[in-house]
N, C-alpha and C positions, 0 to 999 in steps of 0.2 A: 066952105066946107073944112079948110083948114084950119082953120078957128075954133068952129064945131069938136074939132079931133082933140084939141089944147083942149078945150073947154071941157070935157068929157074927163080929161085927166086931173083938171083941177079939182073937179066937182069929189071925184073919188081920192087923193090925197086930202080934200077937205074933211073928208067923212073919216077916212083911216088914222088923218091927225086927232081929231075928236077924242075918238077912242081912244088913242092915245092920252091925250088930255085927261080923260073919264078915269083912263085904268092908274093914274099918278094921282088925280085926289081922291079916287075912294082907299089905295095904300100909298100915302104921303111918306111912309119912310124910302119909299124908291125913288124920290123927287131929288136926285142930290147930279152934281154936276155930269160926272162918268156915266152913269146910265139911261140918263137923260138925251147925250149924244148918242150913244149906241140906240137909241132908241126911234133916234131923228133918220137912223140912216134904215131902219129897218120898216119905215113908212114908207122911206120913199121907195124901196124895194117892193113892198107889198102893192104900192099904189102903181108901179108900174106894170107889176107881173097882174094884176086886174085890169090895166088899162089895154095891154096886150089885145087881146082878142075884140076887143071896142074898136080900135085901132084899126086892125087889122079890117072886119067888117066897113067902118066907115070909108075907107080907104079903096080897098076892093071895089064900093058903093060910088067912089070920086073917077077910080078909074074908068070903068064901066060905063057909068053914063057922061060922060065927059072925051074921052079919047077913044069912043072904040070904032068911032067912026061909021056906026051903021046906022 
């Protein structure tokens, strides 16, 4: 299930890099080195504050039927 929770995150930084990718070649004059990074850190930002409540769910979901001993 822990894997599942990583996996879940990857799958949604892969989609939010995309877009990324997507929104630099339809306007290629913002492809230059400086916006680029700032651009990398604002993925992983987004992809985390999405991945948040997955997380959180999955997790609750681990605890739950795994530790609650009933």
């Amino acid at each position: 299930m822990l894997g599942e929770i990583v996996l879940v995150f990857l799958v949604i930084f892969h989609g939010t890099n995309g877009l990324r990718i997507a929104l630099f070649d339809f306007f290629p004059r913002l492809w230059r080195p400086a916006p680029e990074k700032r651009s990398v850190g604002w993925v992983l930002a987004i992809s985390f504050l999405l991945w948040l409540p997955a997380a959180y769910w999955m997790g609750r979901s681990l605890v739950i039927h795994n530790f609650s001993g009933g």
